[in-house]
MIKOLMAR-609146 format. One record per residue (C-alpha): x, y, z. Coordinates in nm, 4 decimals. Example, Ala and Ser with C-alpha at 12.3 -4.5 7.8 and 13.67 -1.06 7.14 Angstrom:
! residues 2
PT         px         py         pz
PT     1.2300    -0.4500     0.7800
PT     1.3670    -0.1060     0.7140
! end
This chain:
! residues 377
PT         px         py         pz
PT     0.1033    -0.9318     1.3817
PT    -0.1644    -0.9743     1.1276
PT    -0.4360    -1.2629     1.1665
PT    -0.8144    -1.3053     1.2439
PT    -1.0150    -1.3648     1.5701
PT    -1.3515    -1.5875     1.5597
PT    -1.6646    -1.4758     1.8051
PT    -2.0147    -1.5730     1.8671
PT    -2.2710    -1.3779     1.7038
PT    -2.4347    -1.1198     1.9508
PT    -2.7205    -0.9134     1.8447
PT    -2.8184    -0.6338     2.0985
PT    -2.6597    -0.2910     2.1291
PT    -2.4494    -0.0602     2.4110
PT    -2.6366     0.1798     2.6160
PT    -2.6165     0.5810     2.4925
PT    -2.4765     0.6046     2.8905
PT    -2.2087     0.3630     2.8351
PT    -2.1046     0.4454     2.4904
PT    -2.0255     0.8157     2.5801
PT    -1.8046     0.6548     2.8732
PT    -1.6479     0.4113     2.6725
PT    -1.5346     0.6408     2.3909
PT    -1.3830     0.8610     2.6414
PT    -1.1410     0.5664     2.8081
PT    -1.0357     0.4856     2.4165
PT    -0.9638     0.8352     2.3568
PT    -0.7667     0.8213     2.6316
PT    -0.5466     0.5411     2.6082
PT    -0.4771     0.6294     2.2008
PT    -0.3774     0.9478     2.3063
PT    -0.1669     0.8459     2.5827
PT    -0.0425     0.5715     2.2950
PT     0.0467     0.8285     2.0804
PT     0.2044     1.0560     2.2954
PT     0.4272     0.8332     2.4205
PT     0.4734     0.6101     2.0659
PT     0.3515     0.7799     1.7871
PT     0.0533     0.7008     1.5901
PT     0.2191     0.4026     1.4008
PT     0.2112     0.2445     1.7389
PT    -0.2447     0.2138     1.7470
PT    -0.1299     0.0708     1.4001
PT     0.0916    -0.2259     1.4908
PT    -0.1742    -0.2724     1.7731
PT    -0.4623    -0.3081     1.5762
PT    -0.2780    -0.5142     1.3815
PT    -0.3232    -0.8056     1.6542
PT    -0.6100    -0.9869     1.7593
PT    -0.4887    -1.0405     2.0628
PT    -0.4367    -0.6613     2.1262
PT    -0.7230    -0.5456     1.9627
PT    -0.9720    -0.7747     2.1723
PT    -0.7763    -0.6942     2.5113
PT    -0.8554    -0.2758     2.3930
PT    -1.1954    -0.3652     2.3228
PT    -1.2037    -0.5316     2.6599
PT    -1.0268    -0.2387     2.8099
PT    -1.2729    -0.0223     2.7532
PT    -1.5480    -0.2366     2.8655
PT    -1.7373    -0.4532     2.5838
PT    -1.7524    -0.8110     2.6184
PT    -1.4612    -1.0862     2.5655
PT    -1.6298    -1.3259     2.3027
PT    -1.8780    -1.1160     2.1458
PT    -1.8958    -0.9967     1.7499
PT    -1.9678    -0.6742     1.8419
PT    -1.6363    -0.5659     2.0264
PT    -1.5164    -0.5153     1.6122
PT    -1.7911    -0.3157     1.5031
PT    -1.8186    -0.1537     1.8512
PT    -1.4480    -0.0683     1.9043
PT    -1.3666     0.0266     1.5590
PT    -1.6236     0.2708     1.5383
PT    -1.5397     0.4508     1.8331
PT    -1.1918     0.4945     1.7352
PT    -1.3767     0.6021     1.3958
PT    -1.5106     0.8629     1.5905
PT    -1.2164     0.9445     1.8036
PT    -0.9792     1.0073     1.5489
PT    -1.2041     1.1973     1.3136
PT    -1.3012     1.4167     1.5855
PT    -0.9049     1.4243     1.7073
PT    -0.7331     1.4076     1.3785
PT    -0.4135     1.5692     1.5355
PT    -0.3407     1.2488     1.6521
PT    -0.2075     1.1397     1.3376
PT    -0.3870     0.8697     1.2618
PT    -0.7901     0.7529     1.1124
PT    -0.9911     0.5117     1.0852
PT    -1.1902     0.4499     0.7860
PT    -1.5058     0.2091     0.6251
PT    -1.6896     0.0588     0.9014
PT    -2.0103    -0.2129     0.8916
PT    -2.2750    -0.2893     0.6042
PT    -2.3073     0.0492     0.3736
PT    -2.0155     0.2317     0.5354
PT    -1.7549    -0.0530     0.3951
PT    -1.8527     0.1730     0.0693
PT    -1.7067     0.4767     0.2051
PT    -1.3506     0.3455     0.2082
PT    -1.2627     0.5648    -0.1481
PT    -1.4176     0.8545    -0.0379
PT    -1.2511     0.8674     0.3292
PT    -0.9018     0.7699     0.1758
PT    -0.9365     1.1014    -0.0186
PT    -0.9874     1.3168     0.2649
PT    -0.7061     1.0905     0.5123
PT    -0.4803     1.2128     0.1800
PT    -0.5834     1.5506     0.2278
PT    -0.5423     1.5544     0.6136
PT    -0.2494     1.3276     0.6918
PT    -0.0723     1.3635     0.3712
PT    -0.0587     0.9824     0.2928
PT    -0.1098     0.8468    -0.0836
PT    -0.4729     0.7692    -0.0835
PT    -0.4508     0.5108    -0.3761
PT    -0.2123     0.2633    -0.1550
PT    -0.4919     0.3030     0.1127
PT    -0.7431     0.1929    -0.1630
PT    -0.5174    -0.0768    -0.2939
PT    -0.4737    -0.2520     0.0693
PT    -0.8554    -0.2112     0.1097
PT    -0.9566    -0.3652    -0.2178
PT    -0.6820    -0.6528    -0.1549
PT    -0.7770    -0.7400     0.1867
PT    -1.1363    -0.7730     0.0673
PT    -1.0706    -0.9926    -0.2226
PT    -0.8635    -1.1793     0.0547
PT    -1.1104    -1.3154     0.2371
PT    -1.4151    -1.3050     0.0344
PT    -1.2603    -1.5138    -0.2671
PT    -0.8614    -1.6519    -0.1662
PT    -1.0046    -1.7635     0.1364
PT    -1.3207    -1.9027     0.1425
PT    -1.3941    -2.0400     0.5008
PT    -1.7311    -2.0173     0.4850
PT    -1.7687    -1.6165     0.6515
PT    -1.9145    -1.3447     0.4407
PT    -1.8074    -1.0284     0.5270
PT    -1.9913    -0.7537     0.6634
PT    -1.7342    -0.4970     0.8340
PT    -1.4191    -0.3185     0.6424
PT    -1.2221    -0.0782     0.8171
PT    -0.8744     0.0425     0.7324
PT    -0.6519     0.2230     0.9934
PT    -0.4029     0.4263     0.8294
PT    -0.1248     0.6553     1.0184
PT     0.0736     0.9814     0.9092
PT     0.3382     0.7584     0.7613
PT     0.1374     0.5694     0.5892
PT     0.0966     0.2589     0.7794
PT    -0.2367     0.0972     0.7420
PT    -0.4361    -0.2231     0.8834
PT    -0.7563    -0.3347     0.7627
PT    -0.9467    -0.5163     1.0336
PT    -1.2372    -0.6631     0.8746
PT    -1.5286    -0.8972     0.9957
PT    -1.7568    -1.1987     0.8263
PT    -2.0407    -1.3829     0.9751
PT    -2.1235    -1.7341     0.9393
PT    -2.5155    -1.7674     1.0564
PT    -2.5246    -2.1771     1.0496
PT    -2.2120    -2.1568     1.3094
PT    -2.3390    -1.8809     1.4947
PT    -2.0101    -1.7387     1.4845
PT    -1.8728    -1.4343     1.3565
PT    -1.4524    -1.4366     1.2182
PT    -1.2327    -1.1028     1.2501
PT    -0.9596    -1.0679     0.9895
PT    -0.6062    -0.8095     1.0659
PT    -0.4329    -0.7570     0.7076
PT    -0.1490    -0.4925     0.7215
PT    -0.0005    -0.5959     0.3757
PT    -0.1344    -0.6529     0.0340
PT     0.0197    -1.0106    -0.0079
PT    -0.1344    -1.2694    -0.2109
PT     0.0542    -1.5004     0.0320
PT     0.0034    -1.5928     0.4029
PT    -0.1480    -1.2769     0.4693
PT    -0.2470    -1.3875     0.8217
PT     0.0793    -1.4658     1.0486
PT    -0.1668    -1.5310     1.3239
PT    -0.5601    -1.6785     1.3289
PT    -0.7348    -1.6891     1.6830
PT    -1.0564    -1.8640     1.6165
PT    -1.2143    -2.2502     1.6010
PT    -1.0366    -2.4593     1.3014
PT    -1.2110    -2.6272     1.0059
PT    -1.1979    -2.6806     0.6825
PT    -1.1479    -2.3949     0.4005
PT    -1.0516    -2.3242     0.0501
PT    -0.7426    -2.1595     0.0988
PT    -0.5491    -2.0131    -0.1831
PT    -0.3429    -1.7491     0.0484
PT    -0.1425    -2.0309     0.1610
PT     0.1968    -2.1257     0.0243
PT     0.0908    -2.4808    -0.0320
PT    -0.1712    -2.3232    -0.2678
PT     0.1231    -2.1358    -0.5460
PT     0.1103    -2.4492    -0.7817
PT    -0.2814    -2.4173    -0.7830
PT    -0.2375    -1.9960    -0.7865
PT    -0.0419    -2.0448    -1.1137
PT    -0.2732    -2.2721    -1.2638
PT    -0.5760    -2.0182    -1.2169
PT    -0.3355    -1.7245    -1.3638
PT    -0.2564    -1.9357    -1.6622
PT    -0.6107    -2.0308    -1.7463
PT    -0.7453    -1.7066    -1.7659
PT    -0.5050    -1.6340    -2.0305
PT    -0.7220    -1.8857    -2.2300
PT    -1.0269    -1.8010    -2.4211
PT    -1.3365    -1.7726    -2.2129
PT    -1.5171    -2.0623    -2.4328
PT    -1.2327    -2.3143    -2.4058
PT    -1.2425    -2.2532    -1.9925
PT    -1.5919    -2.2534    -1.9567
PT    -1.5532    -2.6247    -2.1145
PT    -1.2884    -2.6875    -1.8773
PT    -1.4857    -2.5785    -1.6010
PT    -1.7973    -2.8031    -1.7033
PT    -1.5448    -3.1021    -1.7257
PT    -1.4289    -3.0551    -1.3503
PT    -1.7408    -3.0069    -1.2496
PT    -1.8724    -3.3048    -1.3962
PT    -1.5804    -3.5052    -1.2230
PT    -1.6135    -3.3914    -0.8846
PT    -1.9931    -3.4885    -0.9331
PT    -1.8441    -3.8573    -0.9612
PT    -1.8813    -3.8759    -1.3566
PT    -1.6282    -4.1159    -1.5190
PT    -1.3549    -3.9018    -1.8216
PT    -1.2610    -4.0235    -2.1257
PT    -0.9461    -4.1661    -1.9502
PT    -1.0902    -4.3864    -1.7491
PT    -1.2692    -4.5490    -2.0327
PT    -0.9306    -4.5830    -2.2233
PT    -0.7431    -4.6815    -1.9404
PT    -0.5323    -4.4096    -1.8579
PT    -0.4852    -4.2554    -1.4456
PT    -0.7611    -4.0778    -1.3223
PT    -0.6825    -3.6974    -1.2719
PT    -0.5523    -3.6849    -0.9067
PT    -0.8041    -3.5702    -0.6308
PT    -1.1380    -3.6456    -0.9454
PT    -1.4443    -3.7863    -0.7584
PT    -1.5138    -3.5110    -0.4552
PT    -1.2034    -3.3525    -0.3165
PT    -1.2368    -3.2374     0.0637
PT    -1.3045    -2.9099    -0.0046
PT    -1.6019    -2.9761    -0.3191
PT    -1.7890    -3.1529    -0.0499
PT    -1.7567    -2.8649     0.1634
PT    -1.8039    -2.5918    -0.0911
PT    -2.0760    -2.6595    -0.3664
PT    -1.8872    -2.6730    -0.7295
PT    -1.9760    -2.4079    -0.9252
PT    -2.2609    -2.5181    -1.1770
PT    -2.1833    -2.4748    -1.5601
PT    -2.4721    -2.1990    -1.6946
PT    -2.4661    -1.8937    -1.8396
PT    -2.3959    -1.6901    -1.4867
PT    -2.0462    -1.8414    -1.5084
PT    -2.0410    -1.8216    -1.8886
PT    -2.0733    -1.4153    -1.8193
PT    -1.8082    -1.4250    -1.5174
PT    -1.5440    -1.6368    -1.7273
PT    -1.6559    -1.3573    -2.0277
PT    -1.5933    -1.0230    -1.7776
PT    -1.2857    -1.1345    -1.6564
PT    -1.0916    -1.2408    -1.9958
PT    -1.1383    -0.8940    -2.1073
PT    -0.8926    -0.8079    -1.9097
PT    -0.7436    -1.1331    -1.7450
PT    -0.4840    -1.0704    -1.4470
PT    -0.1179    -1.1696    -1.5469
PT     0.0310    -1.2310    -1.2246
PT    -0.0679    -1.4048    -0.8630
PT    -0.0726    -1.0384    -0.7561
PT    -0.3588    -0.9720    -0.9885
PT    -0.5829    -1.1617    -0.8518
PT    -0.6489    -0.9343    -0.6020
PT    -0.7595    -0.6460    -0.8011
PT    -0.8736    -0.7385    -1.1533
PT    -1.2604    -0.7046    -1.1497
PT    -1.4946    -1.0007    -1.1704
PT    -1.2363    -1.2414    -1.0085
PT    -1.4871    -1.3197    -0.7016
PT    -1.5904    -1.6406    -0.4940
PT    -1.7339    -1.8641    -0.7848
PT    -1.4717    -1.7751    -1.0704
PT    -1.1593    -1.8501    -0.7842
PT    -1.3891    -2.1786    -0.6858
PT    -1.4300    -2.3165    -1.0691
PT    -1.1095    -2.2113    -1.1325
PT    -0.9231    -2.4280    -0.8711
PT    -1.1716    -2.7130    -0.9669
PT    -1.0598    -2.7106    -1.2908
PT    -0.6728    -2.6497    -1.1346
PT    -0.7180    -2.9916    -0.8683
PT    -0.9265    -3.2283    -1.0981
PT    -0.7614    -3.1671    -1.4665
PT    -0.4237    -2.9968    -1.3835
PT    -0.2877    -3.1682    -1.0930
PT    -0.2681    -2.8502    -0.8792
PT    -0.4910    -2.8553    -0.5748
PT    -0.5647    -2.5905    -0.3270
PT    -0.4601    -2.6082     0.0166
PT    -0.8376    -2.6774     0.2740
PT    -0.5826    -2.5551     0.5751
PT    -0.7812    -2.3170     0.7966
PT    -0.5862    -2.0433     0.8489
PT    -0.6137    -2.0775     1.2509
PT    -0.3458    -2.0645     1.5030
PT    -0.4497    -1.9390     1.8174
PT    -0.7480    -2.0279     2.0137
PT    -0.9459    -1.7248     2.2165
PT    -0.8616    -1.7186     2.5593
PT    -1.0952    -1.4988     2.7987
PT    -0.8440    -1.5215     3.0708
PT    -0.5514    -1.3593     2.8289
PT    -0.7113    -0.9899     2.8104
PT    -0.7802    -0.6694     3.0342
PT    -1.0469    -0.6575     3.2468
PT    -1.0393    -0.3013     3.3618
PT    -1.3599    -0.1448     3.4177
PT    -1.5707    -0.4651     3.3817
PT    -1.8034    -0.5818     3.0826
PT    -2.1161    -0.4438     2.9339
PT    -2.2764    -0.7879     2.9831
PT    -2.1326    -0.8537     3.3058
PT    -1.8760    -1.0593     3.2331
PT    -1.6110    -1.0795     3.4729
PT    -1.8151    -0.8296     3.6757
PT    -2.0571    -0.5539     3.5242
PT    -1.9627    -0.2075     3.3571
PT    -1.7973     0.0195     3.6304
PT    -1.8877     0.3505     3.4810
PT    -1.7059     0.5502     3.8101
PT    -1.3924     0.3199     3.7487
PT    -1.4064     0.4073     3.4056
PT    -1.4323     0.7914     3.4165
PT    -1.2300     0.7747     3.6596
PT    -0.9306     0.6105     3.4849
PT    -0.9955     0.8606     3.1813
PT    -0.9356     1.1383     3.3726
PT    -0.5851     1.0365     3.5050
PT    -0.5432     0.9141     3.1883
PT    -0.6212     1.2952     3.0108
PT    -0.4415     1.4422     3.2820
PT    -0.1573     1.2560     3.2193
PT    -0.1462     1.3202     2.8408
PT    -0.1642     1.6754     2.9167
PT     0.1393     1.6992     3.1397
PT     0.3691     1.4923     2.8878
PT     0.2493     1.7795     2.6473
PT     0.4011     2.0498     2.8948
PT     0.7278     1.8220     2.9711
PT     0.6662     1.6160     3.1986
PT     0.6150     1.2489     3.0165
PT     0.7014     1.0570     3.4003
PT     0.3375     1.0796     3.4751
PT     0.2267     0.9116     3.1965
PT     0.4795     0.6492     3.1775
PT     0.3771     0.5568     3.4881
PT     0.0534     0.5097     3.4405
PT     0.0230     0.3837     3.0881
PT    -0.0976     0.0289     3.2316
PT    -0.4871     0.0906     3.3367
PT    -0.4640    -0.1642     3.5971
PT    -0.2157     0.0305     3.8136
PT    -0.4787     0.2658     3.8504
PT    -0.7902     0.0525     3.9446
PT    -0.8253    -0.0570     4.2894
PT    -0.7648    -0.4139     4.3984
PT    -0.9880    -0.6566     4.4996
! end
């Protein structure tokens, strides 16, 4: 159940002390998780925002804060490095180690036997997803990509918005130029959406004018521009209907048009060298980022009758009270970090695993829920 989560920005970082305990519990539960379902099964998970933050809250970092993304998916980055028997890794990670996506889908090839260029693909997609379909005003700063044995693969990626305060979490499991996200947990507003089906008229538009010549679009783009600035066309001065939407759509007033100069001359240049021919191609061809995709569907609204949907891909709102409060929080929140609780639900946890290994699974099926084990209060 792909979607996106939206938290408050927290700087600050997690004790050494409560790391090492932390990383064991996760270890833990995805081995008990794989035992019992496979590896495909951390997949699917991750591929929730719901279950992801209830993990992350599992193991003991905070309910609303950024960090449980770049905290959680780097310990199972270490986890499943460390335990790559388990079928399953996790690759990329925050600021420079989004870069190292290429290089780790090489070695996941070598290790889990998966095709390293469909890992790539999803990875490139997703990013191009929401850094330039979907513009909500979040810039990314986290890419990781959880890929299984069989070749199942999430990305769970993160952008920041520092005027909000807010950070937005992003679960892709498919490389879809359409509704990507079945399910958004976060606080609604206003976005240039082209994933959404309301968007294919404008998506068809964009594909079609890159087949023109660079010069001819660039004009095109300066036109649109100059109407959503409130300048009157040629039409209106012969009489004719103003081009639906001209004079500031919603989503111009909430995302600067793209100024005619040379920096989009270049763009418009780099991409007709090698224009995309499909909707699909949009999400690979190089040069196709946030300010092409934005003059673009100016020029699609304001001259070709095609406008882009401003939906906010939210559906869900975040609910503290929904997820698993097992061994506390780091910042206290329900009740502080219980490192005894913790270790102590690890090691019925390992113990557990290690019996199903030798036969007998009723051990761990019995305790795969954390909170059976915890005492109550």
């Amino acid at each position: 159940m792909p979607g996106a989560a939206e938290l408050p920005l927290h700087s600050g970082h997690v004790p050494r002390w409560m790391l090492a305990r932390m990383e064991r519990l996760a270890a833990a539960v995805v081995e008990a998780l794989v035992e019992l379902r496979g590896p495909r099964a951390l997949v699917a998970g991750l591929s929730d925002p719901f279950w992801f933050q209830a993990f992350n809250n599992l193991i003991g970092m905070d309910w609303d804060s950024s960090g449980s993304t770049t905290v959680l998916t780097g310990i199972l980055k270490t986890v499943t490095w460390r335990r790559p028997e388990l079928g399953v890794l996790v690759l990329g990670g925050k600021g420079p180690r989004m870069r190292l996506v290429p290089d780790e889908a090489r070695r996941a090839g070598d290790i889990l036997g998966v095709n390293p260029g469909l890992v790539e693909r999803l990875s490139r997609a997703a990013a191009r997803l929401d850094s330039a379909l979907l513009q909500d005003g979040y810039t990314l700063y986290h890419h990781a990509v959880v890929v299984e044995e069989g070749g199942e693969a999430v990305v769970v990626q993160q952008g920041m918005n520092p005027e909000r305060g807010l950070a937005r979490r992003y679960h892709l499991d498919r490389a879809s130029v359409e509704e990507p996200h079945t399910g958004v947990a976060g606080r609604p507003g206003l976005a240039l959406n082209l994933t959404d089906t309301r968007s294919r008229g404008a998506r068809r538009v964009m594909v079609d004018l890159l087949q023109e010549p660079p010069s001819r679009l660039y004009r095109l783009a300066s036109e649109a521009y100059r109407l959503a600035s409130g300048a009157r066309s040629l039409e209106d001065y012969l009489g004719g209907p103003r081009p639906r939407g001209s004079g500031a759509p919603v989503w111009a007033r909430l995302y600067r048009p793209v100024r005619p100069g040379p920096q989009l001359r270049r763009a418009l240049e780099a991409v007709a060298s090698d224009p995309p021919e499909s909707e699909e191609g949009l999400l690979y061809k190089p040069g196709v980022g946030p300010a092409v995709v934005r003059a673009l569907a100016l020029v699609a609204e304001l001259l070709y009758s095609a406008p882009a949907s401003t939906r906010d891909p939210v559906t869900h709102p975040i609910e503290p009270y929904m997820y698993a409060y097992a061994v506390g929080g780091k910042d206290g929140v329900p009740y502080p970090f219980d490192a005894r609780t913790a270790e102590r639900a690890a090691a019925l946890l390992e113990e557990a695993v290690e019996a199903a290994r030798l036969g007998e699974r009723e051990k761990l099926m019995a305790i795969m829920r954390l909170r059976r084990l915890l005492p109550r209060g």
